[in-house]
C-alpha positions in Angstrom: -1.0 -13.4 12.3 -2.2 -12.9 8.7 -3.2 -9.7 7.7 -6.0 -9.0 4.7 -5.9 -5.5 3.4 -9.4 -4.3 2.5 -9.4 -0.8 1.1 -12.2 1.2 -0.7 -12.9 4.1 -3.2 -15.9 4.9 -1.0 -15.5 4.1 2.4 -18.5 2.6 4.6 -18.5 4.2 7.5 -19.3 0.9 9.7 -16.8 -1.1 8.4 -13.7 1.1 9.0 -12.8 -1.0 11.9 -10.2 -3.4 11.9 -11.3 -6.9 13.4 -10.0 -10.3 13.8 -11.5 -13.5 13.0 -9.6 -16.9 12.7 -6.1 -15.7 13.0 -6.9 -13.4 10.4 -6.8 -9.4 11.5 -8.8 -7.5 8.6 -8.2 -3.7 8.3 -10.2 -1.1 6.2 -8.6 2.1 4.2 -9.9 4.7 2.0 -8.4 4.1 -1.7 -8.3 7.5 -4.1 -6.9 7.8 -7.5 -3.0 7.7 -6.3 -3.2 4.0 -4.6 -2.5 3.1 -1.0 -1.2 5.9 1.3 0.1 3.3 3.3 2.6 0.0 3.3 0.1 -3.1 2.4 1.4 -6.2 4.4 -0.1 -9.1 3.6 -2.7 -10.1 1.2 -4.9 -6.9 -0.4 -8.0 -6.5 -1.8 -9.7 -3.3 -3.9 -12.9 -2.9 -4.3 -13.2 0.4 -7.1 -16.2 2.5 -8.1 -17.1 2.8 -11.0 -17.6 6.8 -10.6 -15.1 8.6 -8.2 -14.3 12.6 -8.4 -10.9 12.5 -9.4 -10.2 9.2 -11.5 -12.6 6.4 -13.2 -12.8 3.5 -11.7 -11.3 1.9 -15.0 -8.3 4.1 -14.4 -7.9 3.5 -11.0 -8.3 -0.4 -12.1 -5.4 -0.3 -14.3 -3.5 2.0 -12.6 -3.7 -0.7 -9.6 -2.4 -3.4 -11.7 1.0 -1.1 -13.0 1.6 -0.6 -10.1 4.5 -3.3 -8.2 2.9 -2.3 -5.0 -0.2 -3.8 -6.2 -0.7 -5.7 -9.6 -1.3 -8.7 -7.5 -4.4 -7.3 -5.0 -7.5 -9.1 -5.7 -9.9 -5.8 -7.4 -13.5 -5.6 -7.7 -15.6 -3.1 -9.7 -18.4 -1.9 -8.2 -21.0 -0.8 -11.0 -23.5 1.3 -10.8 -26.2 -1.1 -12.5 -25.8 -4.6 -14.0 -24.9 -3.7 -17.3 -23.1 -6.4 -19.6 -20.6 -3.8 -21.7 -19.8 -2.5 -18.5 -18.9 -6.0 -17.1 -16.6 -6.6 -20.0 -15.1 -3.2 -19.7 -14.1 -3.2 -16.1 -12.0 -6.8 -16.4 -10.6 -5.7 -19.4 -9.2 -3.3 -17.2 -7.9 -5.8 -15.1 -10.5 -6.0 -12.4 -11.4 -9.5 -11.1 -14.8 -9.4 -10.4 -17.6 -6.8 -10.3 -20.2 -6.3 -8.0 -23.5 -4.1 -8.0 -22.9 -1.4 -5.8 -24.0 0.2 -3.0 -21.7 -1.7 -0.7 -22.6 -2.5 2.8 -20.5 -4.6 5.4 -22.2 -7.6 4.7 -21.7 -7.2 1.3 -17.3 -6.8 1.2 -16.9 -9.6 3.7 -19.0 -12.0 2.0 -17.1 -11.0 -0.9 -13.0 -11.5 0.5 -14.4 -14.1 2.8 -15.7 -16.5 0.0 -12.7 -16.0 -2.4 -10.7 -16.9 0.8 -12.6 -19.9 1.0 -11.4 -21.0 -2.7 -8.0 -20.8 -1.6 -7.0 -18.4 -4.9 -3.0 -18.2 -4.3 -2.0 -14.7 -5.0 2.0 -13.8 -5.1 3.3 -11.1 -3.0 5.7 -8.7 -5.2 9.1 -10.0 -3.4 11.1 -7.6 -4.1 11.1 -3.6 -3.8 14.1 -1.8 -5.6 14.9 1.8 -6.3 18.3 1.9 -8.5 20.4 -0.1 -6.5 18.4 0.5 -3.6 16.8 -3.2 -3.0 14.1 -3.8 -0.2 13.4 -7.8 -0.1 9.7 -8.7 1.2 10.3 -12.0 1.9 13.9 -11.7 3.6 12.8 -8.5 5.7 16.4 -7.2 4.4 17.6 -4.2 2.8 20.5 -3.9 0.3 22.8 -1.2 -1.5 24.4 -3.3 -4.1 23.9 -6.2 -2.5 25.8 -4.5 0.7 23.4 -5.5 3.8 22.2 -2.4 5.1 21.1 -3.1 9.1 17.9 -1.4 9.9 15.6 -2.0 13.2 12.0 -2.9 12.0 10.5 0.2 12.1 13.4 1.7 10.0 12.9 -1.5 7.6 9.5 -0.2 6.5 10.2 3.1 6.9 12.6 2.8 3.8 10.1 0.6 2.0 7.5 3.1 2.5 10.0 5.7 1.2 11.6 3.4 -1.7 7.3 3.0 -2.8 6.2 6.5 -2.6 10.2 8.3 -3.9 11.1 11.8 -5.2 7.7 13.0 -2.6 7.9 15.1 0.2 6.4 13.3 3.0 5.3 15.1 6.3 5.8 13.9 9.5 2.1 12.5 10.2 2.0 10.9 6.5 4.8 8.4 7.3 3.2 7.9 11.2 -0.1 6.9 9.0 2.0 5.0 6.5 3.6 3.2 8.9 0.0 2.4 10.5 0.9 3.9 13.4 -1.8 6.0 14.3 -3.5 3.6 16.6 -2.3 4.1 19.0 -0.9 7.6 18.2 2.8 8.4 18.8 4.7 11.7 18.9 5.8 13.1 15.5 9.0 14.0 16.9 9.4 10.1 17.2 10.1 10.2 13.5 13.1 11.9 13.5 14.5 9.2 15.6 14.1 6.4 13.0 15.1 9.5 10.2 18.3 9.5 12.1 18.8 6.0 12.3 17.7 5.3 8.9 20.6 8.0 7.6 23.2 6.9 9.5 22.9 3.4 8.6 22.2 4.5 4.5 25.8 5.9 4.8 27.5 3.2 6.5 26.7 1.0 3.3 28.0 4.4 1.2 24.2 5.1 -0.2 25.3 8.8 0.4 22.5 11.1 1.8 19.2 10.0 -0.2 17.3 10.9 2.3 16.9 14.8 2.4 14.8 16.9 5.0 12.9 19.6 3.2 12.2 22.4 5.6 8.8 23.3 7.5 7.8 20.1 5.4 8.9 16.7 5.9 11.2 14.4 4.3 11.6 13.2 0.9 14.0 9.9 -0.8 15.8 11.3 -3.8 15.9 9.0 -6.4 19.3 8.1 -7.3 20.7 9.5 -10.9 19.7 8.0 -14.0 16.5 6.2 -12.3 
């Protein structure tokens, strides 16, 4: 089933939950000055305030498109009044389209469902890499210089979720929800069971120990030196 990835600086209440509709399930997140707190699988779309508390929304625009994990999501700014320098300003930023805010439900699906409808190809980053740390999207495979490193599919994106979000401390409940795997909710413990297996099989392809367990906190991906 294909997956769209709808995720907003200022969540509408109503629309948080996911649905499906031709083949097509559609989720809704919450989308703050650092990006996605989750993996994105599938096709996304941002729509970004123009005012938020911690970032613009021109920031948050351009930090979208620097970012691998999402230069290719479809963005709209959503202004605060029609204003034509503001237009001009918020797809300079790289933003595709604006809209005049406040949102409703109505409002985002008309929006994703009629740019569905034109059939706009957008390409998927293919490839994830971390110094020679590679995580291919399209092979669902994972390689240490170009070694094959055999992972279960939950231990596949929880490296991808690591290799995107390296060098942080992630707690226990943050890779659970990155992992969108709240719904419905497992046991935290459960993570140290795919930490375990994702070690062991690191250090069968001579990766060394990346992955490091910081104490009381969580677990955090080293980047490797020079990176």
């Amino acid at each position: 089933m294909d997956v769209v990835n709808i995720f907003l600086s200022d969540p509408i209440g109503e629309i948080l939950e996911p649905f499906e509709h031709d083949g097509t399930r559609f989720t809704f997140d919450r989308l703050d000055c650092n990006g996605p707190r989750r993996l994105v699988e599938g096709q996304m779309w941002a729509f970004v305030d123009w005012v938020m508390d911690e970032c613009s929304g021109l920031e948050l625009c351009r930090r979208l498109r620097a970012d691998p994990r999402t230069e290719n999501a479809h963005v709209t700014m959503v202004l605060e009044e029609d204003d034509a320098d503001d237009r001009r300003r918020a797809l300079r930023a790289g933003a595709d389209d604006y809209l005049v805010g406040p949102l409703d439900r109505t409002v985002v699906l008309d929006r994703v469902f009629a740019l569905q409808d034109r059939g706009r190809p957008r390409h998927v980053t293919q490839q994830v890499r971390l110094g020679d740390l590679v995580i291919d999207l399209m092979a669902l495979q994972a390689r240490w210089k170009d070694q094959a490193i055999g992972l279960r599919p939950n231990e596949f994106r929880l490296l991808r979720f690591f290799v995107e979000n390296p060098d942080r401390v992630l707690t226990r409940l943050e890779l659970i929800e990155g992992l969108g795997k709240l719904d419905p909710p497992i046991d935290e413990r459960t993570v140290d069971v795919w930490i375990g297996r994702l070690r062991r099989a690191l250090k069968n392809v001579g990766a060394g120990d990346m992955l490091r367990t910081v104490r009381a906190m969580g677990y955090v991906l080293d980047s490797p030196a020079g990176v």
